[in-house]
C-alpha positions in Angstrom: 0.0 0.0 0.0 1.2 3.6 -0.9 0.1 7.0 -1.0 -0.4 9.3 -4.0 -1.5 12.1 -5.0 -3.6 14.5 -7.5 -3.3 17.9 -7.8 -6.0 20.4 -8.3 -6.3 24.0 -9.0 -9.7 25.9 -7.6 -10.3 29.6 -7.3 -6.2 30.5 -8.1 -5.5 27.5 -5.2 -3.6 24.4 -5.8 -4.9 21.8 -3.8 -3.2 18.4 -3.1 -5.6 15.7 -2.6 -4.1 12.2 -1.3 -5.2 8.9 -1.5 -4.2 5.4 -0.5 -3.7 2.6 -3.0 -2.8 -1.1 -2.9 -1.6 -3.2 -5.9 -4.3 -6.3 -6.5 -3.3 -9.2 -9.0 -6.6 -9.7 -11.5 -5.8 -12.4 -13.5 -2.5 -12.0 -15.2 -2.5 -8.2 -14.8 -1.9 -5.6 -11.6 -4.1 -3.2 -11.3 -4.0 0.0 -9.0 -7.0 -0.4 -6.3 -7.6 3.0 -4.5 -8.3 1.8 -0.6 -9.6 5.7 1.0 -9.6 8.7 -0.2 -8.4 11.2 2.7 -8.3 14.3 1.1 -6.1 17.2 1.7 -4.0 16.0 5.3 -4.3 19.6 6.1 -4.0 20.8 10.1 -7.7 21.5 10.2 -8.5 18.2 8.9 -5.5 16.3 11.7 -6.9 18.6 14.3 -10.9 17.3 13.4 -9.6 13.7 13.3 -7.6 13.6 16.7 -11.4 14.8 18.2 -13.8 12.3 16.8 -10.7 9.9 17.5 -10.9 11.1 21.4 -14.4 11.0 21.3 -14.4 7.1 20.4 -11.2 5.6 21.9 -9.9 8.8 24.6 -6.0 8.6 24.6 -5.0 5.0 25.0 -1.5 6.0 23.9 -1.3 8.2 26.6 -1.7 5.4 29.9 0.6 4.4 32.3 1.5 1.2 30.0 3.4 3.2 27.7 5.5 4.6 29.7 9.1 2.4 30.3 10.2 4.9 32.8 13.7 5.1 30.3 12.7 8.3 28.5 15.5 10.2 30.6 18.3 7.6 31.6 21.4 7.1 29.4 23.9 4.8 29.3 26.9 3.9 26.9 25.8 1.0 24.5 27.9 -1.8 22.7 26.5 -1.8 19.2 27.9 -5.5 18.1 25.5 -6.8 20.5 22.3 -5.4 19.9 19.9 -7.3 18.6 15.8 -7.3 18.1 13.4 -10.2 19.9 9.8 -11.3 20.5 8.3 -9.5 16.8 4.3 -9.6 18.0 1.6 -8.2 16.0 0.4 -4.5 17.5 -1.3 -2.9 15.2 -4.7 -4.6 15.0 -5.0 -5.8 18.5 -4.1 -2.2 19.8 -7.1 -0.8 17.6 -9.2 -3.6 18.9 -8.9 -3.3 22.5 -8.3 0.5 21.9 -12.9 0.1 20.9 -13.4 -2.4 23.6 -12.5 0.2 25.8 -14.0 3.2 23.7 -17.5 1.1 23.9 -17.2 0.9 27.4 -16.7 -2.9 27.5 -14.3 -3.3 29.8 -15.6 -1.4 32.7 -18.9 -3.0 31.8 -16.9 -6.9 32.2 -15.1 -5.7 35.3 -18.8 -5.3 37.0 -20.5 -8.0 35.5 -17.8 -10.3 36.1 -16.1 -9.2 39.8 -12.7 -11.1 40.6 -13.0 -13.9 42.7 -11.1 -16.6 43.0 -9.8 -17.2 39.5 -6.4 -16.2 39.3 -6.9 -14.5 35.7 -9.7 -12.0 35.6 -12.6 -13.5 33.5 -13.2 -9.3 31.9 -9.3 -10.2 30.0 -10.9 -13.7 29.0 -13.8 -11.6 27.4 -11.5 -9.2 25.9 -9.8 -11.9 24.3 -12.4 -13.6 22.8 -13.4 -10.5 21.5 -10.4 -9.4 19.9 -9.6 -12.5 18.4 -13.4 -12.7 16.9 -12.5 -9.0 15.5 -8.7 -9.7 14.5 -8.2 -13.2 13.0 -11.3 -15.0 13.4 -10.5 -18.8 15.2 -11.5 -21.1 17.3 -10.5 -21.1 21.1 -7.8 -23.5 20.4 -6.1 -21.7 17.8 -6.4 -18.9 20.0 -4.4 -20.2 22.3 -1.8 -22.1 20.9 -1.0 -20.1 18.3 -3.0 -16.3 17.6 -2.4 -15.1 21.2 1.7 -15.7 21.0 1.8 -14.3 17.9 0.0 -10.9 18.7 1.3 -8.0 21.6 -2.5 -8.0 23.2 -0.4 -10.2 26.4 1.5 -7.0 26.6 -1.8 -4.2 26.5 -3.3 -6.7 28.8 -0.4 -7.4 30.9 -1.2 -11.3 30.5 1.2 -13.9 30.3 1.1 -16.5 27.1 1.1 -19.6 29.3 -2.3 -18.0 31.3 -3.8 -18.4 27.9 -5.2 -21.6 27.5 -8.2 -23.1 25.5 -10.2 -24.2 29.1 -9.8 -20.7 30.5 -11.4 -19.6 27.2 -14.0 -22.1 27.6 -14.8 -21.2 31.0 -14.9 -17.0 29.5 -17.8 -18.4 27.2 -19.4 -19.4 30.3 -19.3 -16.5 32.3 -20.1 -13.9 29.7 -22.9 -16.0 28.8 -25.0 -14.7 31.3 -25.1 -11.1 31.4 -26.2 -11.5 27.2 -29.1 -9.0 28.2 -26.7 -6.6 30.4 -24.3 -6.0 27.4 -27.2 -5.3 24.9 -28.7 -2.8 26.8 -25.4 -0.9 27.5 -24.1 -0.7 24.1 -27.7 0.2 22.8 -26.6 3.4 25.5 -23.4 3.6 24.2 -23.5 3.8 20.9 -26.1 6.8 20.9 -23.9 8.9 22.7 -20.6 7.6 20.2 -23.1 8.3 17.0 -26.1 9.8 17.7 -28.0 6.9 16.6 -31.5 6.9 17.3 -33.5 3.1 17.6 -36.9 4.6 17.1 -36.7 2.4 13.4 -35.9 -1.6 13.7 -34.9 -3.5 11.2 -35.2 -6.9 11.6 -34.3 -10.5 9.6 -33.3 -14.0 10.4 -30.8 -16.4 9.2 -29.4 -19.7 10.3 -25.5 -21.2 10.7 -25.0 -24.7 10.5 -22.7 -27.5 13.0 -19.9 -29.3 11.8 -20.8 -32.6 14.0 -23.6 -33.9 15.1 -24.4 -31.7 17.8 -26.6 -33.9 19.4 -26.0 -31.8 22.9 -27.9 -29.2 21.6 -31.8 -29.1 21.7 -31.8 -26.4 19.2 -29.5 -28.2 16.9 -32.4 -28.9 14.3 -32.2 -29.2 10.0 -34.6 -26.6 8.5 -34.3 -24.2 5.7 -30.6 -23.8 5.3 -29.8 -20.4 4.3 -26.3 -21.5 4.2 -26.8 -24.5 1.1 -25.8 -26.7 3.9 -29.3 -28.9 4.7 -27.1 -31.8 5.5 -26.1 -30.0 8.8 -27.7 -29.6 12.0 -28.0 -25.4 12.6 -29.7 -23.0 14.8 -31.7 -19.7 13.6 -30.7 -16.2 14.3 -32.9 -13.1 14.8 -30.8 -10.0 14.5 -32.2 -6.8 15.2 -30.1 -3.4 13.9 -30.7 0.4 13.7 -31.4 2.2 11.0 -28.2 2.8 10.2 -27.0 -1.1 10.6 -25.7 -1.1 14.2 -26.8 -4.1 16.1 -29.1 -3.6 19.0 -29.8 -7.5 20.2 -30.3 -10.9 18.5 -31.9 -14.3 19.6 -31.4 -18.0 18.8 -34.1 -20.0 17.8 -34.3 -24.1 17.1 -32.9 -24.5 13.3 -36.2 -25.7 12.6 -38.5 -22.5 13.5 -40.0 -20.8 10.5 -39.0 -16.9 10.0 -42.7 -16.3 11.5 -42.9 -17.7 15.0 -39.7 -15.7 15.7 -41.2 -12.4 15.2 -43.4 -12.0 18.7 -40.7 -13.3 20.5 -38.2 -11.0 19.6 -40.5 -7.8 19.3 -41.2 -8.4 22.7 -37.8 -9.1 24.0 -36.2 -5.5 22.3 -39.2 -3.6 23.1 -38.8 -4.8 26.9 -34.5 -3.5 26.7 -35.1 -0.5 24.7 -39.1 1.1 25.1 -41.7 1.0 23.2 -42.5 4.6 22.2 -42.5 5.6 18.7 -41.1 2.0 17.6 -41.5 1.2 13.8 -40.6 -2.6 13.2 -39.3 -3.2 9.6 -39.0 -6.7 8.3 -39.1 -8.9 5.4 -42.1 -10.9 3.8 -40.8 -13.7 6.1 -42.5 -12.9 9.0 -45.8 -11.9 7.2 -48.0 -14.3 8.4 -52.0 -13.4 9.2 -51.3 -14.2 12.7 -48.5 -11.4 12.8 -49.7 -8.7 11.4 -53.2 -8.5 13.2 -50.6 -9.3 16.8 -49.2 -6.0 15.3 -51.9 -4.3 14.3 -54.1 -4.7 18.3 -51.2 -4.4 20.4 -50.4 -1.1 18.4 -47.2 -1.2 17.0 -46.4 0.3 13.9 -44.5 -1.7 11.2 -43.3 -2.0 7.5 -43.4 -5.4 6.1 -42.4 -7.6 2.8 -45.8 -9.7 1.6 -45.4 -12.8 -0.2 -45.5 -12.1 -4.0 -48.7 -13.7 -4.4 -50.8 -11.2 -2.9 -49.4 -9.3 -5.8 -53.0 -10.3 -7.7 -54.8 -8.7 -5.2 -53.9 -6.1 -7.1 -53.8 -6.8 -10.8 -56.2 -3.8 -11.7 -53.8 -1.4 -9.7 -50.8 -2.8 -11.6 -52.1 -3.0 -14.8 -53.7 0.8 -14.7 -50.8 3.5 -16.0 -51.9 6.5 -13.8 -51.0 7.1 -9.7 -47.1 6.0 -10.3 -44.9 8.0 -9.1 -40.7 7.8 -9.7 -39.1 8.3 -6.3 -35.5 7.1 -7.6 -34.2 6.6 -11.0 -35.4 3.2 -12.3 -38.2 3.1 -9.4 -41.5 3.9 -8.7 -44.3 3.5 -6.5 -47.9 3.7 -6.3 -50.0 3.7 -2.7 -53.0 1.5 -2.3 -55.2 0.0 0.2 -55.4 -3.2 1.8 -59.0 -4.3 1.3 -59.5 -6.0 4.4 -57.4 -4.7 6.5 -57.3 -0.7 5.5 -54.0 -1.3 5.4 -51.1 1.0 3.2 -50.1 -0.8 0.4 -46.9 0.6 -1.6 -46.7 -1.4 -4.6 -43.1 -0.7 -6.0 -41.7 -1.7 -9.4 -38.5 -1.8 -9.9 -36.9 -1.2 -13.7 -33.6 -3.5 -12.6 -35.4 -5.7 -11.1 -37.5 -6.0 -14.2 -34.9 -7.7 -16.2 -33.6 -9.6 -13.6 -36.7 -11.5 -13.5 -37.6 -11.2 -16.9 -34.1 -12.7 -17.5 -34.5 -15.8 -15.3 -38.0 -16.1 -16.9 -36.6 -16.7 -20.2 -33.8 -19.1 -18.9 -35.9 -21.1 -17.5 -38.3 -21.2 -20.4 -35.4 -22.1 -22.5 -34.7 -24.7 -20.4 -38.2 -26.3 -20.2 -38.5 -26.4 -23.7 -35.3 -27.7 -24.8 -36.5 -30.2 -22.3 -39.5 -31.3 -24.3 -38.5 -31.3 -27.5 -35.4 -33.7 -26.6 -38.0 -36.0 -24.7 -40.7 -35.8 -27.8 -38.1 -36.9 -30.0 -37.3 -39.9 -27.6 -41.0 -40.4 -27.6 -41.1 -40.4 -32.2 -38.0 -42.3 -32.4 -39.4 -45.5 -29.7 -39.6 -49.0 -30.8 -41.9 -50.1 -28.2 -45.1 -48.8 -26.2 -43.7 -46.6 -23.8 -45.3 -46.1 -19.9 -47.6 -43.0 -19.4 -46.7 -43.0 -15.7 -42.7 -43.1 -16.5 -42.7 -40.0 -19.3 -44.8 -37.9 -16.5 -42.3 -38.1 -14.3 -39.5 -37.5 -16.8 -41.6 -34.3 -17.3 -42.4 -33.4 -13.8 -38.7 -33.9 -13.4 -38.2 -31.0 -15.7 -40.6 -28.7 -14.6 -39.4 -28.9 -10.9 -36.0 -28.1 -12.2 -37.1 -25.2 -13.7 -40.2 -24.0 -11.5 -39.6 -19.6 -12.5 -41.7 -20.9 -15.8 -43.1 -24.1 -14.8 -46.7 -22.3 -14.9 -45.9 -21.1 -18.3 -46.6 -24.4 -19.9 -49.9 -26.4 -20.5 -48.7 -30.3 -21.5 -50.5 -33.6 -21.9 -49.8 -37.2 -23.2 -52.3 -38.0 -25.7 -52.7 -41.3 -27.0 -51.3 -41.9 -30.5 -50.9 -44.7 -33.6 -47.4 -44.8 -33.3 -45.1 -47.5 -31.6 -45.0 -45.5 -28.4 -48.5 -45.6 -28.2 -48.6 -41.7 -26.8 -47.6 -38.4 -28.5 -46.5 -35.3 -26.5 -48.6 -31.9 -26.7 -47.0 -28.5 -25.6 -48.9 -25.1 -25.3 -48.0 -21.9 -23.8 -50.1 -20.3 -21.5 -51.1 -16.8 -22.3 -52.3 -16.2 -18.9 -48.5 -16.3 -17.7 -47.4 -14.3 -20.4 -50.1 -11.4 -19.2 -49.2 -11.7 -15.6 -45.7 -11.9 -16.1 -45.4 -8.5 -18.3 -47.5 -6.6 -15.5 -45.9 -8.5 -12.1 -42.4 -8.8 -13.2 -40.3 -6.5 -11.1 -43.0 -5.5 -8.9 -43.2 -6.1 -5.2 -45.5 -5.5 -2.1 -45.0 -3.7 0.8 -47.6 -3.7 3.9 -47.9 -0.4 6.8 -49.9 0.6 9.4 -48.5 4.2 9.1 -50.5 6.6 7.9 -48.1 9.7 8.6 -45.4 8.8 6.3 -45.1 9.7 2.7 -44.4 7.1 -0.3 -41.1 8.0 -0.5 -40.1 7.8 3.4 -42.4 4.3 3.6 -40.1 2.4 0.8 -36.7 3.8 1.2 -37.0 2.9 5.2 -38.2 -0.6 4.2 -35.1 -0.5 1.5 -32.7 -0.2 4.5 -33.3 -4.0 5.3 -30.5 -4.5 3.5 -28.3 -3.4 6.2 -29.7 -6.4 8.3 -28.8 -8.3 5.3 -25.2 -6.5 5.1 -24.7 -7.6 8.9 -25.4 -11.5 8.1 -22.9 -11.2 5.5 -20.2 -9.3 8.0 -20.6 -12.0 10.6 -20.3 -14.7 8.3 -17.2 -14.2 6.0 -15.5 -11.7 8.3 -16.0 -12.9 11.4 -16.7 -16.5 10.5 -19.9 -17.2 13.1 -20.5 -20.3 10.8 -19.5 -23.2 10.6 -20.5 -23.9 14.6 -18.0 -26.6 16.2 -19.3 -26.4 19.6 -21.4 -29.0 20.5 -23.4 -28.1 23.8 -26.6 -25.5 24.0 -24.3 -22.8 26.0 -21.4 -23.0 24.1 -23.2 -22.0 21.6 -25.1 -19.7 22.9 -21.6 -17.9 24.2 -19.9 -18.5 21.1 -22.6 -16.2 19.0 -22.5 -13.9 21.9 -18.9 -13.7 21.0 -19.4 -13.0 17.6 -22.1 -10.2 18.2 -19.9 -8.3 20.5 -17.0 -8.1 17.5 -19.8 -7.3 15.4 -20.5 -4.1 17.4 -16.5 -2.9 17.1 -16.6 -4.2 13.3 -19.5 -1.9 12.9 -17.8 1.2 15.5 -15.1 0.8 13.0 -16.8 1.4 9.8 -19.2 4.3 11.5 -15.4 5.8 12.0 -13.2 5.3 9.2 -16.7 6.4 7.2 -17.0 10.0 9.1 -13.2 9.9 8.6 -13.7 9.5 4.5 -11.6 6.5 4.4 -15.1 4.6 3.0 -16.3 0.9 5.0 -13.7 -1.5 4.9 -12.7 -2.3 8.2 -10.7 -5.4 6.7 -8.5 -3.1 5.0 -8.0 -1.1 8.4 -6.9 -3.7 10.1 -4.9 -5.8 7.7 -2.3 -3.1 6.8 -2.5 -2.1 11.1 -1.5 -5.8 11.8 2.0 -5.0 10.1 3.1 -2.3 12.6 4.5 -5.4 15.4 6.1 -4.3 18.4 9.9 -5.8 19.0 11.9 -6.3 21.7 15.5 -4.2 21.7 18.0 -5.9 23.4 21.3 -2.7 24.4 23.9 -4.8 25.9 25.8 -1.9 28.0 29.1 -1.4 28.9 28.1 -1.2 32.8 24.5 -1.9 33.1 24.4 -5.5 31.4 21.4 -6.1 29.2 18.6 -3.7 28.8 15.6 -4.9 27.5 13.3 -2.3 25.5 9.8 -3.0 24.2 9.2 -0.6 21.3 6.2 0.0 18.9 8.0 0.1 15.2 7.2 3.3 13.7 4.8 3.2 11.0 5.5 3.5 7.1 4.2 6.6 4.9 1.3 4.8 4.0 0.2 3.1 7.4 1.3 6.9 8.8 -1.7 8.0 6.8 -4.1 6.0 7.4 -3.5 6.6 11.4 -3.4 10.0 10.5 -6.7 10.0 8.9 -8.3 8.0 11.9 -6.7 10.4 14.7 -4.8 7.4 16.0 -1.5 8.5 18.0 0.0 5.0 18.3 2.4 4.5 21.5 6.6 4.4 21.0 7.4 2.3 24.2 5.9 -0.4 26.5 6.1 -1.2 29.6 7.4 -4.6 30.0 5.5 -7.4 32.4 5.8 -7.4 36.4 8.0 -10.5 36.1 10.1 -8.6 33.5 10.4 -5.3 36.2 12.8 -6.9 38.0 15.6 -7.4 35.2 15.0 -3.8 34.5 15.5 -2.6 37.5 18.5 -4.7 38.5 20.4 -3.4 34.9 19.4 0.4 35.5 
């Protein structure tokens, strides 16, 4: 990664605007890939970046830790002997505990979880677990025998490698299990006074992550609807509710079996008994619109936005079909407001021009398909020797309807008897019905409301933010690898999604920052090119002090110096070494 640099000239002003850009191999080519833009690296612009940095994180660079006590002492050095030990990551794990403690984690672990008489503090275990999730997603074993040794989070926590060991982190998932509900409510706190983010609007989805095993330990351990293309696995559901803005407010785990509908009371209830219910406006997908639902919503009061299935679309047909009352609210979108006709309900039918050929696209694929299909197996049937089984050619024809169900309705086909040796001929029409439907439905979509106070525009683009729900599924699953489960027992589990929801939060603290620092939402890059800045070990023989042992940060390169520049990151020069390394110190000063 480097920096570079265009130049611009505005109102007799040349301005230098500078960027961050990584190589990337595409194929047999390297390409330039620009990583964040950061603008002008002016004073106004450090002095603005050190504040929201305070704001977040304080000064962590500025504790007790960082300071070796050796800024003043001097001593004549023989240069042959120096040499450099004990390279450890520090880049990524300082960032990472750096938003444990900006969320107010740790204080929050340090209550929930008092010392007793454990002789390692089950808030470090936590913070472990955490920053491992966030850093180099692992399992507890990895963590320990390889992850933790290899990173300087034993030095910022002032734990030893050897009091890192995979039962201590198992016993960590156990503890923090139980204060799930304590830690949802404070972050919900925290990160409206970090962001200003109001929860007035929920968005809320569901999605499962399968076992590796059998998992027969775990009641909830159930095959269902695998989201995942995995239904040979055992998996549990998860209901993950987020702000507007995408930052997680609380989740729940459900049997892998449940349906998307029989989670919805559950968990409406749950947030609304953590957070209030005043002014709450639940937004969800066409999942969890069942009859029983929406009339629990609609007499207990609560205001919602919600997906319908698409065949309530013909409820409709007239509305659809009729040019006038559209209205274009973004380019290649419009929208037209209706009423539910037994419920009163708002109905926003959208259409979507994109979506439109998407479907319209997979419509004639699949048509394609279906009658390539036919006419191969109506030649079979003309070129046959010998009377052929009715029963065994419809289910060669089921076969390739249900292989092709986007445009099974489109086709009308019978077996009629015939002359020839087959004894049966095959008859294929298409069905103009599908043809009309399809030309006024495809691209269209419903959307459900009991608000009346909202306009067309505010009603869809709210129900369009879903898709941050969606984006924090995706997160959890390739960056902070939730799935595939290998724990086998209920609590485990339970902890180990716990685990994975609490690096969530600093995954998502990270991209709120780096995006009001313009470097865009990449949190990946962040902390990929922080993980090269290690912290080494200087080892001065002296000429009358022995060996003195000095733990320094390296300094960062142009590129990285950016990037922490941007962020309002001061990152420490020294640390302080362990207790049980104080003495050596002390005993060669």
């Amino acid at each position: 990664m480097y920096l570079r640099h265009t130049t611009r000239k505005k109102d007799g002003k040349v301005h230098r605007y500078w960027s961050l850009v990584r190589s990337v191999r595409v194929g047999r080519r390297v390409i330039q890939q620009t990583v964040a833009h950061l603008g002008e690296l002016d004073e106004p612009g450090r002095i603005e970046a050190r504040a929201l940095a305070r704001h977040l994180i304080g000064a962590p660079e500025a504790t007790p830790l960082f300071d070796d006590g050796s800024r003043d002492v001097a001593v004549p050095v023989r240069l042959k002997g120096i040499r450099v030990e004990r390279s450890r990551q520090f880049g990524d794990v300082y960032l990472a505990l750096a938003l444990w403690r900006g969320m107010g984690l740790e204080d929050l672990c340090e209550r929930l979880l008092p010392p007793g008489q454990e002789h390692i503090s089950w808030a470090k275990m936590a913070a472990v677990l955490v920053a491992a999730r966030f850093c180099e997603p692992s399992s507890e074993l990895h963590i320990a025998e390889d992850w933790y040794r290899r990173t300087a989070l034993c030095d910022l926590l002032q734990l030893g490698d050897e009091e890192v060991n995979k039962d201590r982190l198992y016993r960590g998932l156990d503890h923090l299990l139980a204060h799930k509900a304590a830690l949802e409510a404070h972050l919900s706190k925290r990160c409206g006074e970090l962001f200003a983010i109001q929860n007035e609007v929920l968005l809320y989805d569901v999605t499962s992550t399968y076992f590796e095993g059998l998992a027969e330990g775990n009641p909830q351990a159930k095959r269902g609807y695998s989201r995942d293309h995995r239904p040979d696995c055992k998996q549990v559901c998860i209901a993950l509710v987020v702000t507007f803005d995408g930052f997680p407010l609380g989740y729940e785990v459900f049997a892998g079996n449940t349906h998307d509908s029989k989670t919805l009371q559950t968990i409406v209830a749950t947030m609304e008994a953590r957070h209030g219910v005043v002014g709450r406006v639940w937004i969800t997908d066409r999942g969890m619109a069942s009859a029983e639902n929406l009339a629990w919503l609609r007499e207990t009061g609560r205001r919602y936005i919600i997906g319908a299935p698409k065949s309530e679309l013909k409820k409709f047909a007239a509305e659809l079909a009729r040019p006038d009352g559209w209205r274009t609210i973004q380019e290649g979108v419009e929208v037209k407001l209706a009423r539910y006709p037994e419920t009163d309900e708002t109905v926003i039918l959208c259409r979507s021009a994109d979506r439109r050929n998407k479907e319209r696209a997979m419509h004639d694929k699949f048509s394609e398909r279906i009658e390539v299909g036919l006419q191969r197996l109506a030649r079979r049937i003309t070129r046959s020797k010998k009377r052929l089984d009715p029963a065994q050619v419809n289910r060669q024809i089921g076969r390739i309807l249900q292989q092709n169900q986007r445009a099974a309705a489109r086709f009308a086909i019978a077996l009629q008897p015939d002359s020839c040796p087959a004894g049966l001929r095959l008859t294929v029409t298409c069905n103009d019905a599908f043809d009309d439907w399809a030309a006024i439905s495809e691209g269209t979509y419903l959307l459900r409301s009991n608000i009346t106070d909202w306009s067309d525009q505010q009603l869809w683009k709210a129900y369009i933010q879903l898709t941050q729900a969606e984006a924090a599924f995706r997160i959890q699953k390739d960056q902070l690898n939730v799935r595939p489960i290998w724990h086998q027992r209920e609590d485990r589990v339970q902890a180990h999604i716990l685990v994975c929801f609490l690096a969530f939060v600093l995954w998502k603290c990270l991209e709120m920052w780096q995006s009001r620092a313009g470097l865009g939402n990449s949190p990946r890059t962040i902390l990929e090119e922080l993980a090269r800045i290690q912290s080494h070990d200087i080892i001065l023989p002296t000429v009358s002090h022995g060996h003195i042992r000095l733990r320094c940060v390296a300094q960062p390169d142009a590129a990285q110096a950016a990037l922490l520049d941007r962020l309002g990151i001061v990152l420490p020069k020294r640390m302080r070494l362990a207790d049980h390394e104080l003495p050596v110190i002390a005993h060669s000063a």
